[in-house]
C-alpha positions, 0 to 999 in steps of 0.5 A, spaced: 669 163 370 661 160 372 658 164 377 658 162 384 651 159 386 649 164 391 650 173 391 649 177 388 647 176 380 652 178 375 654 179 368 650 178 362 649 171 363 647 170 370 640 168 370 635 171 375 635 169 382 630 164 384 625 164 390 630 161 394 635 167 393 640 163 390 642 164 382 641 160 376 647 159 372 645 161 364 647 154 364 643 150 369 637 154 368 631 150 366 626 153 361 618 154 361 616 149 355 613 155 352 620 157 350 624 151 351 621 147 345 622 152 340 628 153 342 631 146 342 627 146 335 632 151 333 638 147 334 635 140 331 634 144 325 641 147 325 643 140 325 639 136 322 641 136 315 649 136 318 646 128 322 644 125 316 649 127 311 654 122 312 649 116 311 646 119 307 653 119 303 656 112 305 650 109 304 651 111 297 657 109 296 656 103 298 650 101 295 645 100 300 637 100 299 632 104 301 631 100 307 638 099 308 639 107 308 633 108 312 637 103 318 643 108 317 640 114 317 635 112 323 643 110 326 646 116 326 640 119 329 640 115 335 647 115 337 647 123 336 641 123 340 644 119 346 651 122 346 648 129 346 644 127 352 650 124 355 653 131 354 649 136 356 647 132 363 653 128 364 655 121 368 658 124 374 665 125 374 666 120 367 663 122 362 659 129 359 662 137 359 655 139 361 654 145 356 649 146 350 654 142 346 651 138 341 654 131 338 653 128 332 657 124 326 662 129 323 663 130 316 671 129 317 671 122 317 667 121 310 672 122 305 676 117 308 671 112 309 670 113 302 677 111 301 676 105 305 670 103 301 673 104 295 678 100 297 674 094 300 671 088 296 663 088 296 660 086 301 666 088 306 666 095 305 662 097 311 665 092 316 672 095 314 669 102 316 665 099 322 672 097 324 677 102 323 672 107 327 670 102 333 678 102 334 678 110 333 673 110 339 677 107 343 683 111 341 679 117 344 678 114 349 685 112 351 688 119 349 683 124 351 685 124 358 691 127 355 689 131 349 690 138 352 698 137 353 698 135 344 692 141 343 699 145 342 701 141 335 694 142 332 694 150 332 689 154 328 693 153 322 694 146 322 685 144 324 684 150 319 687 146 313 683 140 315 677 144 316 679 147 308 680 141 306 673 137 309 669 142 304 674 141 298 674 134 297 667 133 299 665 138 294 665 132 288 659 129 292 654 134 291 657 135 284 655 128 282 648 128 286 647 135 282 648 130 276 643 125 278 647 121 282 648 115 279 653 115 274 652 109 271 645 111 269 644 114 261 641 119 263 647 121 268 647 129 267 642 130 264 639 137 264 632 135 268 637 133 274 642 140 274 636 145 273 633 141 279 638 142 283 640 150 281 633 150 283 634 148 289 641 153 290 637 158 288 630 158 293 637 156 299 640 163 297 633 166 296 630 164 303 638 166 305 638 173 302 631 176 305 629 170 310 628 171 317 630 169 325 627 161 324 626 162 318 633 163 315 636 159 321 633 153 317 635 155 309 638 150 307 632 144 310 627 148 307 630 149 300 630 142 300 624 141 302 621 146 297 626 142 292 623 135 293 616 139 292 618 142 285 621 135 284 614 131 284 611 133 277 616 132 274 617 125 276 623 126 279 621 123 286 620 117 288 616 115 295 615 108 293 620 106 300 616 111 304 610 105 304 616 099 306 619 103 312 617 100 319 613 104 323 618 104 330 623 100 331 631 100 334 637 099 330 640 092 330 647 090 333 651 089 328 646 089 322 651 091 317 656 086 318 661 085 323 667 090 324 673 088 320 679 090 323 684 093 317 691 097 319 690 102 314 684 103 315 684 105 322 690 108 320 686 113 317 682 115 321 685 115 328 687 121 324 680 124 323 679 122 330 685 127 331 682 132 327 675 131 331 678 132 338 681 138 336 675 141 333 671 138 340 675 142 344 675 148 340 668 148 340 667 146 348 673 152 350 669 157 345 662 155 348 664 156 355 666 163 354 659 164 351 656 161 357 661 164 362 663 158 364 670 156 362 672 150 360 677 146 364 681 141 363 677 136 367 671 138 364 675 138 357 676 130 359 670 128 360 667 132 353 672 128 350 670 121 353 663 122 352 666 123 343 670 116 344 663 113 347 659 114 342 665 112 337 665 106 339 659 104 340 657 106 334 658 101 329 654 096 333 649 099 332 651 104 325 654 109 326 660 114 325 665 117 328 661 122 332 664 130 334 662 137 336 656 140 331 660 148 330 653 150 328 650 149 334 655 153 337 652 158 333 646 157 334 647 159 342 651 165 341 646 167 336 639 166 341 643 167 347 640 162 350 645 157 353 641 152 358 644 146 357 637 143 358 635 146 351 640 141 348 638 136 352 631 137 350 634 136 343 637 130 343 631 127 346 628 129 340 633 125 336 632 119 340 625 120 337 627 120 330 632 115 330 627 111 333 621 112 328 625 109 321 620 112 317 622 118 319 628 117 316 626 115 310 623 122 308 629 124 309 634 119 305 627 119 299 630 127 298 632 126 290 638 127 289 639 133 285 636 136 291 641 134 296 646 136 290 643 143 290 642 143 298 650 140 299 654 145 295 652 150 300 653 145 306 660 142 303 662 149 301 660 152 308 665 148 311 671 150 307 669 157 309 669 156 316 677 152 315 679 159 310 675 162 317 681 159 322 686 160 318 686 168 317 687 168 324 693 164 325 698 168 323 699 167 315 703 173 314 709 169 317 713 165 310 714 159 313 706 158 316 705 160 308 709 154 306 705 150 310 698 152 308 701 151 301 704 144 301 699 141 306 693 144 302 696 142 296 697 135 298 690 134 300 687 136 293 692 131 290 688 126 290 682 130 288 686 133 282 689 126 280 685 120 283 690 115 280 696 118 283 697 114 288 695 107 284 702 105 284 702 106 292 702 099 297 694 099 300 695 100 306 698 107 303 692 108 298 687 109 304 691 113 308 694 118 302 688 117 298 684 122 302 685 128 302 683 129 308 688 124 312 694 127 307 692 134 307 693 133 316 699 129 316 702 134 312 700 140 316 701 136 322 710 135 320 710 141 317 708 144 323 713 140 328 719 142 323 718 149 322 715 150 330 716 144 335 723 142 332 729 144 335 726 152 337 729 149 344 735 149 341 735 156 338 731 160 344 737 157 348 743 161 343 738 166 342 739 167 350 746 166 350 748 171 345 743 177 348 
């Protein structure tokens, strides 16, 4: 629980008292700029590659320029920068958890924005996704307040199957950047793109191996960078859209089309939606036990809120659905420093990036083969984070075994046989054909079938016959 604001200072986490003789909660403390700047880059450089990945990727599927990628990217910061402030500082009793909680666009929601792409005529692509994710948003909201009452149906077991299967399914886009990205390109394979993206794997593991405090924190956008300068004397780095981007300048509403509403579609990821708000109220329960102040249900409310908020009002502007950030929560229980005003420091800093296009444009100017290189570690991170949660949700039980079995292998048919559902109608070729939304659905059934139905039924007999 926090600690009281006035006494006595106790615990670990209690900050010294001020002048005034009350005490500071860890939490509320505001930092001298000597030691909240380097800190708030810390989490900026733990997230940043994480905030920019799923524009990086939609962007790709669905062949957007350079100048359409900067738009994207320039988006997705923007909308993390202000959920993040919303977050950490709060808007009275409505919306923010008031934590070091980091918000941003998650990795889960991008195989089945894939699925909806791929299923959309050019040109619709985007707006179809934009539609499905601005009803996602509004289904957060409706449903936050009463999340925690549906936490029960989204154990460890059933979110560790999800989180495995965000790394799995994802894990072909790195593969097919590591072979230059295009795959209608004749070149596509070729050797020059896979040992540029080995290269990069290799500085990442290096940097990992014998890197440092900071240093090692940001592996993985250092390997990136040292990728892109390996890159330029081989004529593999192309800088021309660096020159095109503007200067400064603010997302336009709605620059990508206006939102198509498909049932499927929405489908779809109001199951991801699903997914996200447990992992935002997993992470806001493990960061309040970090801070020492735990995690209510009001407090859950208004975390939630604050994700359903940024989901809606992020395709007016390009954004995605937006979640907890994991790897932020590390960064906090690694540095110990648990002031809220750090992160909001953070978010601050994303708002200047987002509004500072060419920015952006540095970063979606990294060759392929490099994010190829750089993403094998990311997606594979993830997938060992859901092997994480699962080997605390009881596998030594048959049935749990059962259910990690078929709900993983109905996640990786898609992956495995990507025409299996060819004969399927539409509506069910986006929700089936991602990895993702079956793997959940599977989880989720199976667990109501061994666990939730009829256990009622079966403890009153086992009363009845003790």
């Amino acid at each position: 629980m926090a600690q009281p604001a006035t006494g006595p200072a106790q615990g670990p986490c209690t900050a010294p008292p001020s002048a005034a003789g009350t005490a500071v909660h860890p939490v509320d403390e505001r930092l001298p700029p000597a030691r909240l700047l380097p800190a708030a880059l810390q989490h900026i450089a733990a997230m940043y590659a994480g905030v920019v990945t799923p524009p990086l990727i939609i962007g790709q599927a669905v062949g957007l320029d350079a100048a359409g990628m900067t738009r994207l990217i320039a988006a997705g910061l923007l909308i993390a920068g202000c959920a993040t402030l919303l977050q950490t500082l709060g808007a009275g009793r409505f919306a923010g958890n008031r934590l070091p909680f980091v918000n941003a666009a998650s990795s889960a929601g991008i195989a089945p924005m894939l699925a909806i792409a791929e299923t959309s005529a050019p040109g619709h692509q985007l707006p179809a996704i934009y539609g499905a994710v601005l009803v996602a948003g509004v289904f957060c909201l409706a449903v936050g307040p009463f999340f925690g009452r549906l936490l029960r149906f989204f154990p460890p077991l059933v979110t560790g199957v999800v989180i495995t299967l965000i790394g799995v399914t994802l894990m072909p886009v790195p593969v097919g950047w590591a072979q230059g990205g295009d795959e209608t390109a004749a070149d596509f394979g070729a050797m020059k793109y896979l040992a540029l993206a080995a290269f990069t794997l290799v500085v990442i593991l290096l940097i990992q191996r014998f890197g440092r405090g900071f240093v090692k924190q940001v592996a993985l956008l250092a390997g990136m960078f040292v990728g892109t300068l390996a890159a330029i004397p081989f004529g593999l780095a192309d800088f021309s859209g660096l020159g095109s981007a503007p200067l400064a300048a603010l997302p336009a509403p709605f620059a990508f089309g206006a939102p198509e509403f498909r049932p499927a579609a929405i489908l779809s990821l109001c199951i991801v939606m699903l997914v996200l708000m447990t992992e935002s109220s997993a992470g806001m329960l493990a960061l309040g036990e970090i801070c020492d102040r735990r995690t209510d249900g009001p407090t859950l409310t208004r975390g939630l809120r604050t994700d359903g908020i940024a989901t809606l009002l992020g395709p007016v502007f390009g954004g995605f659905p937006t979640s907890a950030f994991a790897q932020n929560v590390g960064v906090v229980t690694l540095t110990r420093v648990r002031s809220r005003y750090v992160v909001a420091t953070a978010g601050c800093a994303l708002l200047v990036l987002g509004a500072f296009p060419v920015l952006g444009a540095v970063v979606s100017l990294v060759p392929m083969p490099v994010l190829g290189g750089a993403g094998i570690v990311l997606f594979g991170s993830i997938a060992v984070s859901g092997i994480r949660t699962l080997s605390a949700a009881g596998l030594d039980d048959s049935s749990n075994i059962i259910l990690v079995a078929v709900a993983l292998g109905a996640g990786i048919v898609p992956l495995a046989a990507p025409g299996f559902y060819a004969g399927f109608p539409s509506w069910a070729q986006t929700v089936l054909g991602s990895g993702i939304s079956a793997g959940a659905l599977a989880a989720v059934l199976l667990n109501l079938f061994f666990h939730h139905l009829g256990t009622h039924g079966r403890n009153a007999v086992a009363l009845k016959s003790s």
